[in-house]
C-alpha positions as CSV (number, residue, x, y, z in Angstrom):
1,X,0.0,0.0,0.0
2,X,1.6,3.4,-0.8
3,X,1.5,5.4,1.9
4,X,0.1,8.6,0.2
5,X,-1.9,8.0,-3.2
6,X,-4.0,11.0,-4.8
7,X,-7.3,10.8,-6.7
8,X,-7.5,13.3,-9.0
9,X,-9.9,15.5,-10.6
10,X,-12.9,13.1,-10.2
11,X,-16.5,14.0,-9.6
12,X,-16.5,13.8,-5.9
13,X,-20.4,12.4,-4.3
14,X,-20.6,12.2,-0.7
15,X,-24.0,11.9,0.5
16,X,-23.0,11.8,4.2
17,X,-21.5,15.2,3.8
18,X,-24.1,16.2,0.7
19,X,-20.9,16.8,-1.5
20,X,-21.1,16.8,-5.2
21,X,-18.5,18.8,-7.0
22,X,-15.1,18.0,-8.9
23,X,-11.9,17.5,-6.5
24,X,-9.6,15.9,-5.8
25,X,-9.2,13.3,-2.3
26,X,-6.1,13.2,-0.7
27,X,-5.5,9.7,1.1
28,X,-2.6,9.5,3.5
29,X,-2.0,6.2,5.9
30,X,-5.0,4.6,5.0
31,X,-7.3,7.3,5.5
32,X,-9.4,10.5,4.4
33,X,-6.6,13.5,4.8
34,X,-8.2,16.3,2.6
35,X,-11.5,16.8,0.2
36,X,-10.1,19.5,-2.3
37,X,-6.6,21.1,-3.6
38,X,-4.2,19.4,-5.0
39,X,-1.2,17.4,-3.1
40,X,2.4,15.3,-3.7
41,X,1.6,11.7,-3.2
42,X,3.4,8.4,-4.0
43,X,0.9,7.2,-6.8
44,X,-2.1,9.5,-8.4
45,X,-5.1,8.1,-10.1
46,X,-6.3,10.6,-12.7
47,X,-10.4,10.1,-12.3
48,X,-10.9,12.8,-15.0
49,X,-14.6,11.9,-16.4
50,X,-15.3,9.8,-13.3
51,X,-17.4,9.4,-10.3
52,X,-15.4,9.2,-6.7
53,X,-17.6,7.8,-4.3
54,X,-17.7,6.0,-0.6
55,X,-16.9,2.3,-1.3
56,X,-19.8,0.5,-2.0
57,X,-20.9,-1.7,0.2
58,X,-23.6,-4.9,-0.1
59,X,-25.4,-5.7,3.4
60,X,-26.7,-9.1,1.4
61,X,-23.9,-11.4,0.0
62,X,-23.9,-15.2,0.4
63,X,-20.3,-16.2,0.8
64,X,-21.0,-20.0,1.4
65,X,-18.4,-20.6,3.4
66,X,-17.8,-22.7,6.2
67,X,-19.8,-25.9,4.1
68,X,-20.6,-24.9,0.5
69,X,-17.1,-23.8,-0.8
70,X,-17.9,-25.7,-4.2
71,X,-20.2,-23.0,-5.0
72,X,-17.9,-19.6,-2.8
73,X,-15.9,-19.2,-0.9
74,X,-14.8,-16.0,1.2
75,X,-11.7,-15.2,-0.9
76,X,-13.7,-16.1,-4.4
77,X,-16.9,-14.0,-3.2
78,X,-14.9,-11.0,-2.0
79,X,-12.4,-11.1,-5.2
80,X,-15.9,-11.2,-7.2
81,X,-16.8,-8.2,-4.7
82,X,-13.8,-5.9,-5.6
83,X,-14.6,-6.5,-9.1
84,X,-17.7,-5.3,-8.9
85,X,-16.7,-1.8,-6.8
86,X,-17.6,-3.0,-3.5
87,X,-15.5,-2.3,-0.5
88,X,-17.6,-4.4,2.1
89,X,-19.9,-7.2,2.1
90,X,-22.0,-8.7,5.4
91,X,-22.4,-12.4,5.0
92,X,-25.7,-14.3,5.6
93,X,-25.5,-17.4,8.2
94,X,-26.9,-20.0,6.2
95,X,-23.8,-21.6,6.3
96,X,-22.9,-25.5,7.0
97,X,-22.6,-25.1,10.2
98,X,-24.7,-22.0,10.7
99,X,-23.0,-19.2,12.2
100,X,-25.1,-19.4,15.2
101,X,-22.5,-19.3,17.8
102,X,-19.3,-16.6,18.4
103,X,-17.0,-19.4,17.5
104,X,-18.7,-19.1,13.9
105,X,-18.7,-15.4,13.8
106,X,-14.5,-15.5,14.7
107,X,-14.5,-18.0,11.9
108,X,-15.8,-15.9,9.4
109,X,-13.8,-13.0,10.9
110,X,-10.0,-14.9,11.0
111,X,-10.4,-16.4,7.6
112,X,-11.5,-12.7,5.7
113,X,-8.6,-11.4,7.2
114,X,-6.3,-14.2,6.2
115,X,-7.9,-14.1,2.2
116,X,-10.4,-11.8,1.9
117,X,-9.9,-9.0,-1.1
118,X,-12.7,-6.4,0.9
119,X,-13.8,-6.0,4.7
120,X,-16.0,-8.9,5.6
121,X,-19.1,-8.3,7.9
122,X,-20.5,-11.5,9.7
123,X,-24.2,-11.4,10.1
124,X,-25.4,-14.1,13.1
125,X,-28.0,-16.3,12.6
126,X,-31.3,-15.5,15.0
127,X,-31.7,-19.0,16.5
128,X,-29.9,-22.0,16.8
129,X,-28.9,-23.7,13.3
130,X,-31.6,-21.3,11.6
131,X,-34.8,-23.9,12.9
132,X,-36.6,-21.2,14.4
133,X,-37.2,-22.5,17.6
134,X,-34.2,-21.6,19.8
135,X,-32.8,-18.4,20.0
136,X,-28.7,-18.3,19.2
137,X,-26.3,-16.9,21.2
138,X,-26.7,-13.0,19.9
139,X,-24.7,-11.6,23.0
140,X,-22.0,-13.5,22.4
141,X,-22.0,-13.2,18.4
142,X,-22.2,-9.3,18.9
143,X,-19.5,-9.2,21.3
144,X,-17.8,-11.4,18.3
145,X,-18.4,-9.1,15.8
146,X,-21.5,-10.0,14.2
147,X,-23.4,-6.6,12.9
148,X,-26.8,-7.7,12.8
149,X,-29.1,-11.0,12.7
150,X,-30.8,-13.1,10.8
151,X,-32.1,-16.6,9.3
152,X,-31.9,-15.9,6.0
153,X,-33.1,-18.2,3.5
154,X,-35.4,-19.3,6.2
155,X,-37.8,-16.4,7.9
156,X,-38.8,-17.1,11.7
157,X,-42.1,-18.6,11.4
158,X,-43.3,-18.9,15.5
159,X,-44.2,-15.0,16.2
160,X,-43.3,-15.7,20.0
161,X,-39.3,-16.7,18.9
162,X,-39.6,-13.4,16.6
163,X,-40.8,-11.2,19.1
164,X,-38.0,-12.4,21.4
165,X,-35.3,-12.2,19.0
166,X,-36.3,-8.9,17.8
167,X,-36.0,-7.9,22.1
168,X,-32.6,-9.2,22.2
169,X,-31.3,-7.8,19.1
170,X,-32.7,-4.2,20.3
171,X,-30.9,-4.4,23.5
172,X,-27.8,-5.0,21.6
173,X,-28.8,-2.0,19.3
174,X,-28.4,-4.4,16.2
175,X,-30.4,-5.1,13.0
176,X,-33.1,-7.6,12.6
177,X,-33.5,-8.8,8.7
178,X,-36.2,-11.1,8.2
179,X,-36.5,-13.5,4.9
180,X,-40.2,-12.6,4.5
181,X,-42.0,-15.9,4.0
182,X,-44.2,-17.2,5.0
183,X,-43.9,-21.2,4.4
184,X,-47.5,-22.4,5.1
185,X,-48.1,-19.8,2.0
186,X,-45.1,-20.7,-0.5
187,X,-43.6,-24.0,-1.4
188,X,-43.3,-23.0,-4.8
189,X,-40.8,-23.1,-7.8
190,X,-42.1,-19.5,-9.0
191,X,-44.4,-16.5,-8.4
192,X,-48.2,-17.6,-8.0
193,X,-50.2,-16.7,-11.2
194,X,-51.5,-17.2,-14.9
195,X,-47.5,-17.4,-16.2
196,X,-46.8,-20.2,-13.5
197,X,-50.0,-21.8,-14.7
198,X,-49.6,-22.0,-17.9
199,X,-46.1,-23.3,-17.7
200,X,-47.1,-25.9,-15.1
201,X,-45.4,-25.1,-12.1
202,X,-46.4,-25.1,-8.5
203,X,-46.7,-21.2,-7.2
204,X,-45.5,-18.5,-4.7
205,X,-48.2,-16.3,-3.9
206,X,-47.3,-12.9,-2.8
207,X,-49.1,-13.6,0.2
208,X,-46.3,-15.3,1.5
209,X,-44.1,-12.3,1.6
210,X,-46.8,-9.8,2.9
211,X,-48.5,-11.9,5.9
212,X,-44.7,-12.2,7.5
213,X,-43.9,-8.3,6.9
214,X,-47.7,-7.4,8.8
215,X,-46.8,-9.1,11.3
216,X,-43.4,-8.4,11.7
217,X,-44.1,-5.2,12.3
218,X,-46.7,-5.5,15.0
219,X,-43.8,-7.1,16.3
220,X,-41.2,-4.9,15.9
221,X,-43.0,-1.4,17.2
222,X,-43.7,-3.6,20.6
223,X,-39.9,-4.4,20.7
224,X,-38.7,-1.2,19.3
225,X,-36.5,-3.5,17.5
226,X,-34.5,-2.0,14.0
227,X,-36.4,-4.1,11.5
228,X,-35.1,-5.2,7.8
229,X,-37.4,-6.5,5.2
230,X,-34.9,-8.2,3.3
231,X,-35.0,-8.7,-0.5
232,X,-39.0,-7.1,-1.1
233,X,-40.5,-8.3,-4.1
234,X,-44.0,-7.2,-4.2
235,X,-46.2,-4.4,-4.5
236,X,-48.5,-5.3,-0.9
237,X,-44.8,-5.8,0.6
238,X,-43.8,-2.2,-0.6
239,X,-47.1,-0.7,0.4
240,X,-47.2,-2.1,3.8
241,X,-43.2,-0.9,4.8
242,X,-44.1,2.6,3.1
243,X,-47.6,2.7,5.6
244,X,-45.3,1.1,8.6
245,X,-42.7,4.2,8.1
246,X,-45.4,6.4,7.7
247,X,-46.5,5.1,11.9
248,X,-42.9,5.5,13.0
249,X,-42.3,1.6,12.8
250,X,-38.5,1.6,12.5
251,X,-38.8,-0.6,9.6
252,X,-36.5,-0.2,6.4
253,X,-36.0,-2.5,3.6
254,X,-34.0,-3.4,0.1
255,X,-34.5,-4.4,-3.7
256,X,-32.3,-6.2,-5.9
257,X,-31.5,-5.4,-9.4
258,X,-33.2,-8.7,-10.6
259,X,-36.7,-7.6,-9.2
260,X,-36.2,-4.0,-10.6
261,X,-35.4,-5.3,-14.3
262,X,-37.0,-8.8,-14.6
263,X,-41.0,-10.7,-14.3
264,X,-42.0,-13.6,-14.2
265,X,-42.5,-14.0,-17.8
266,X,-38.7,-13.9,-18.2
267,X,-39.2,-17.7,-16.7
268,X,-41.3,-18.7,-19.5
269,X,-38.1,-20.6,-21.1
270,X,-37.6,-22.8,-18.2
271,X,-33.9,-21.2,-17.6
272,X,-33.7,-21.9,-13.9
273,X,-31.1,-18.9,-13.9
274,X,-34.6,-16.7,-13.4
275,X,-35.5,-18.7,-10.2
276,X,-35.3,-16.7,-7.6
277,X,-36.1,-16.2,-3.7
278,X,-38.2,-14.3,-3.4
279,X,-39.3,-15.1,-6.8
280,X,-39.8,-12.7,-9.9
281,X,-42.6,-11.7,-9.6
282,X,-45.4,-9.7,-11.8
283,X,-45.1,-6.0,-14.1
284,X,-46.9,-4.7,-11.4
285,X,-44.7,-5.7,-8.5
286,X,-41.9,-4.8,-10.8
287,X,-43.2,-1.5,-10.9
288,X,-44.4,-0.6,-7.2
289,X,-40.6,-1.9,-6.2
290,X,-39.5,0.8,-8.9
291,X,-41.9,3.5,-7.1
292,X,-40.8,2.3,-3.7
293,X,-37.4,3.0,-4.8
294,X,-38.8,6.4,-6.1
295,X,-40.3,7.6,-2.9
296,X,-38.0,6.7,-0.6
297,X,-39.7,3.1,0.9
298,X,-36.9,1.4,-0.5
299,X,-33.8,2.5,1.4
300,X,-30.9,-0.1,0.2
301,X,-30.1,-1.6,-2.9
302,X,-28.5,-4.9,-2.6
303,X,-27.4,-8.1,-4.8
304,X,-28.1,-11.6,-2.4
305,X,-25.4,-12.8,-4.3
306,X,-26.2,-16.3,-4.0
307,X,-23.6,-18.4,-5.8
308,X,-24.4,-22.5,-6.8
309,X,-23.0,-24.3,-9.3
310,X,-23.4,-25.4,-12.5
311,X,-24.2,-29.0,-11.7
312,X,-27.0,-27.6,-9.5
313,X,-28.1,-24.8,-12.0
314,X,-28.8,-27.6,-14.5
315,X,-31.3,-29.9,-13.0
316,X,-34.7,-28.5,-14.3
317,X,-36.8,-25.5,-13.6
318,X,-38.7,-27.0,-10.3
319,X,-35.9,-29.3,-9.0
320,X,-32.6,-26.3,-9.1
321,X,-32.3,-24.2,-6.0
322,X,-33.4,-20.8,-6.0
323,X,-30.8,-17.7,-6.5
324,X,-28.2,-15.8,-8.8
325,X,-24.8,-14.2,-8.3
326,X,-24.6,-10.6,-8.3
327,X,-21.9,-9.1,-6.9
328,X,-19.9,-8.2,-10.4
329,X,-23.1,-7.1,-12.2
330,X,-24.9,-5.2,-9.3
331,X,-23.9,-1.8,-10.0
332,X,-24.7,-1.6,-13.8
333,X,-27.8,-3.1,-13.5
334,X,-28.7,-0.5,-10.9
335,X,-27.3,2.0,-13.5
336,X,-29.4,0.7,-16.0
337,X,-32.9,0.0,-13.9
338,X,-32.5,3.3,-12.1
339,X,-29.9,6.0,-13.5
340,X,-30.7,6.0,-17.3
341,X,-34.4,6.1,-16.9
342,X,-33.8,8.5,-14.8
343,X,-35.8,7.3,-11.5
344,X,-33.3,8.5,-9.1
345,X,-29.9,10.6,-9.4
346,X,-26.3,9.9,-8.7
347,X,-26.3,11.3,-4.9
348,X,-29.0,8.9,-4.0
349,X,-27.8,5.6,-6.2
350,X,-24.3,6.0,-4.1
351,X,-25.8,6.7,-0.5
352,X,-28.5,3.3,-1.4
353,X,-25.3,1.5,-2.0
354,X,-23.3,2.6,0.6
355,X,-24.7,5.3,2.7
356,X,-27.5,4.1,4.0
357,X,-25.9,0.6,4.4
358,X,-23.2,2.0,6.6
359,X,-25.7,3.3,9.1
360,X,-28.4,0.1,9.5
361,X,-25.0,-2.1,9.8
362,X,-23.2,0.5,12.2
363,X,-19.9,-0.2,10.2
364,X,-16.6,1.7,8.8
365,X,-18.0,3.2,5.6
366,X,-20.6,4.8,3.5
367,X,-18.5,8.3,3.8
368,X,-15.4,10.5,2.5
369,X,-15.4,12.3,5.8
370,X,-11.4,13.0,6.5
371,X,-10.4,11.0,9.1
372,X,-12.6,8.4,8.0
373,X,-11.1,4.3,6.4
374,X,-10.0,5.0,3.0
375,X,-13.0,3.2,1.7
376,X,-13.4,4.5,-2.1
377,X,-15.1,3.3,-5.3
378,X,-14.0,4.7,-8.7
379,X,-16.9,4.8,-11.5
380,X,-16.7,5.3,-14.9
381,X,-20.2,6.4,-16.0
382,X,-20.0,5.9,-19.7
383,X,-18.1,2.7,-19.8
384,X,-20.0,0.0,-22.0
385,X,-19.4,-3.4,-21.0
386,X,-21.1,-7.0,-21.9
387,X,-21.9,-9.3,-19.1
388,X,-19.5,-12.3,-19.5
389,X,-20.0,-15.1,-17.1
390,X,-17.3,-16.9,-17.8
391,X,-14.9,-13.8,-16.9
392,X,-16.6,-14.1,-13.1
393,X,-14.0,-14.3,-10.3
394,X,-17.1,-15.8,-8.6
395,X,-17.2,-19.7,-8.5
396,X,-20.3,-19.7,-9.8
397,X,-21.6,-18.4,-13.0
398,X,-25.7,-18.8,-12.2
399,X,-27.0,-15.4,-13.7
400,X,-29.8,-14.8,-16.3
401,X,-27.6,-11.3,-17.0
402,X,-25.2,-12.8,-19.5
403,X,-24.9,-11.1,-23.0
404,X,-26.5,-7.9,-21.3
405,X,-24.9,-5.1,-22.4
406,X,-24.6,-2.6,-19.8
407,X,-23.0,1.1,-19.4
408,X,-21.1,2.5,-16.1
409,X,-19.0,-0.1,-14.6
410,X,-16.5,0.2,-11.3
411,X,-12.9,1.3,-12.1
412,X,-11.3,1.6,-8.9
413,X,-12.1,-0.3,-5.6
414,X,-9.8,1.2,-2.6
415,X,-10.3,-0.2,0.9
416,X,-8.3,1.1,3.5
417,X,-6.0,3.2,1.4
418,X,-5.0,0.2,-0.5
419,X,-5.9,-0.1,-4.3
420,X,-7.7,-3.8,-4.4
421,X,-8.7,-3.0,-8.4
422,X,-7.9,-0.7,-10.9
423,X,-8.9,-0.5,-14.7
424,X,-9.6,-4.2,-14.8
425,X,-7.1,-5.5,-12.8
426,X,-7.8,-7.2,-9.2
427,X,-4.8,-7.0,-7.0
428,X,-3.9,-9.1,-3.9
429,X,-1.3,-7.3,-1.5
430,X,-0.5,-5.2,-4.2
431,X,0.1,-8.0,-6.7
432,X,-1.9,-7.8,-10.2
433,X,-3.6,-11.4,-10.5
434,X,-6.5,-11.5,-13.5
435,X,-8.2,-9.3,-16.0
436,X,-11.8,-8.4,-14.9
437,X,-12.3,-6.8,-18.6
C-alpha cells in the first residue's frame, strides 16, 4: 500500500456530507486526509470523467463458506466483490454449520482477514442452526463481531421466537432482517399466477411475503427493534413498509437489481437462472418496487449474491435451488434499472449502496469524511461493457444477466487506502492477479 496516493480531478459524491462537485481526495496512511486542492503523493489516479464515491458496500452477500465452498468461498466472493466496486460485504448465516454461535462469527472473521480482497461483515443467525425455535447466542455473536441478525433463506415462522429475537437484538442496538416468508403460503418453484399456470409449475403467492412483513411489524413497534425486510419483491410488501414508516415503525427494507429489471415471464423458457427467492414476480410488483425506490420506501439496494454451481443450476426449472450471483453485475444493472431512466440521481444511487448501508450495519464506511477508512469506489459512467460469465471471479456463474450489455462499470475499488482494483485489474497485496475486462 503506498503510503500517500491522490485521486485526481474526479467527480467527488458524498451523500453523508451532501458533497457533489469536482476534487480531488487526498489519502494518506490509510485514511481521508483532505477533500479539495491538490497534493504530492506516491501514486495518483487521474479520475478525469469519473465518479469518486464512498466504497460501495452490499449488506446481502452469500459467501458460502464454512460448508458450501464448491459453490464460494470468502476469498472467491470477496475477489468477485472488488470486481464489482464494493469495498464491504455482510455475509448471511446460512452456512454449514450455521453461524449461530461466536465461535462461527471469529470463523468468518480470522479467515476474511487471512484471504479476503474487501472487509468482511459476519451477520449471526437469530436461533440456533436457523430452525426457528431456539434463540442463538446473539450476546456472544455481537460481542464477536457479528453486525446484525438473521435466518436468511429461512424467515422465523413462531411470532413468540420473533418477538424475542427482535428484544434481544434491540438491546444490543443491532439489526433484525427477516426472509419474509411465510412457508404455510409458498412451497413454490415461481411466483403464484397465470405465467406459473400456464407453464405448469407449482406457485409462490405474494401472500407469503406480505403476511410475515404485517406481522413483523406488530412485532417490531412492541420491541422497538430495528427491523429489515430483506430482498422485497412485491407491491403489498412495498405498500405495507411505506404505511409502517409512515406510523414510526422503525422498519426499512431493500430491492435487488433482478426484481427491478426482470417478471416472471422472463421464466417462460424454463432457464432456472430466473428462479429466484423471493421469486420474480409480476409488471406490477416490478413496478411498485420501482416507485418504492422512487419515494424513498426502499432505502438499500443490494445483490443476495447467491452463488451454486453449474451441476445444480442444470437440473430443471422446479428441482434447481433458487438464486443468482450478483456481486460483479450489481452496479450496472442498478445504473441501467434506475440512473438511465432517470428514476433516481447519482447522490442517491451512491448513499442506497453505501450510505445508508453503513448506518443500519453501524460499520466503517458509507463516507469520505477525513479522518474516515479510506474506503473509495472509482466509476466510470459511460463505460459500456457485456456481461461475461465466464470472466466471473465468482465460482459460480448462475446469472440470467449474460450477454446484457450494460453502461457504467467500477474502475477503482480502494479499501483502507489500499488499491484492491484498478482499470480491470484485481490486485492481492499489491500484486496484479487476473483481468476483470
Amino acid at each position: 500500500m503506498s503510503a500517500t496516493l491522490l485521486i485526481r480531478n474526479g467527480r467527488v459524491i458524498d451523500p453523508s456530507q451532501e458533497i457533489d462537485e469536482i476534487a480531488d481526495v487526498f489519502v494518506a496512511d490509510g485514511r481521508i486526509r483532505r477533500i479539495g486542492g491538490g497534493a504530492d503523493a506516491d501514486e495518483v489516479i487521474d479520475a478525469g470523467g469519473r465518479i469518486v464515491a464512498p466504497g460501495l458496500i452490499d449488506m446481502h452477500v452469500h459467501l458460502r463458506e464454512p460448508g458450501f465452498e464448491h459453490k464460494e468461498t470468502i476469498e472467491s466472493g470477496t475477489a468477485a466483490a472488488a470486481a464489482g466496486g464494493f469495498t464491504a460485504v455482510a455475509c448471511m448465516p446460512n452456512t454449514n454449520p450455521a453461524i449461530d454461535s461466536d465461535s462461527e462469527v471469529e470463523y468468518v472473521m480470522r479467515q476474511a482477514g487471512r484471504v479476503a480482497h474487501t472487509r468482511v461483515y459476519p451477520i449471526g443467525a437469530l436461533t440456533k442452526s436457523r430452525k426457528g425455535q431456539e434463540l442463538a447466542e446473539l450476546g456472544l455473536m455481537a460481542r464477536a463481531g457479528a453486525v446484525a441478525f438473521t435466518d436468511d433463506g429461512d424467515g422465523v415462522m413462531d411470532a413468540g421466537v420473533c418477538l424475542s429475537a427482535m428484544r434481544y437484538a434491540s438491546m444490543l442496538n443491532r439489526l433484525v432482517i427477516q426472509h419474509c416468508e411465510d412457508k404455510s403460503l409458498s412451497g413454490g418453484a415461481m411466483n403464484a399466477g397465470p405465467v406459473a399456470t400456464r407453464l405448469g409449475l407449482p406457485g409462490i403467492t405474494a401472500l407469503s411475503e406480505e403476511v410475515m412483513i404485517a406481522r413483523d411489524l406488530l412485532l417490531s413497534r412492541d420491541s422497538s427493534a430495528r427491523y429489515h425486510v430483506a430482498h422485497i419483491s412485491t407491491a403489498g410488501a412495498v405498500e405495507l413498509v411505506r404505511r409502517g414508516k409512515a406510523d414510526g415503525v422503525r422498519v426499512t427494507t431493500e430491492v435487488c437489481p433482478h426484481h427491478l429489471l426482470l417478471t416472471d415471464a422472463d421464466c417462460a423458457g424454463y432457464d432456472p437462472n430466473y428462479k429466484m427467492h423471493p421469486p420474480l414476480r409480476t409488471e406490477a410488483d416490478r413496478q411498485a418496487c420501482l416507485k418504492g425506490v422512487a419515494d424513498g420506501t426502499i432505502d438499500c439496494f443490494v445483490t443476495d449474491h447467491a452463488p451454486h454451481g453449474a451441476q445444480e443450476k442444470e437440473l430443471g426449472f422446479q428441482e434447481a435451488p433458487m438464486g443468482i450471483v450478483g456481486l460483479e453485475t450489481s452496479l450496472g444493472l442498478f445504473i441501467k434499472a434506475l440512473i438511465e431512466p432517470k428514476l433516481i440521481d447519482w447522490p442517491r444511487l451512491i448513499s442506497a449502496m453505501s450510505t445508508r448501508q453503513a448506518e443500519l450495519l453501524g460499520v466503517t464506511g458509507g463516507t469520505l469524511r477525513v479522518g474516515s477508512q479510506a474506503d473509495v469506489t472509482i466509476i466510470d459512467p459511460e463505460t459500456e461493457w457485456t456481461v461475461d460469465p465466464e470472466r466471473f471471479f465468482s465460482r459460480s456463474r448462475n446469472t440470467p444477466f449474460g450477454g446484457w450489455k450494460l453502461r457504467g462499470r467500477a474502475v477503482g475499488t480502494i479499501v483502507g487506502g489500499r488499491v484492491v482494483m484498478r482499470d480491470g485489474v484485481l490486485f492481492q497485496r499489491g500484486r496484479a492477479e487476473i483481468s476483470v475486462v
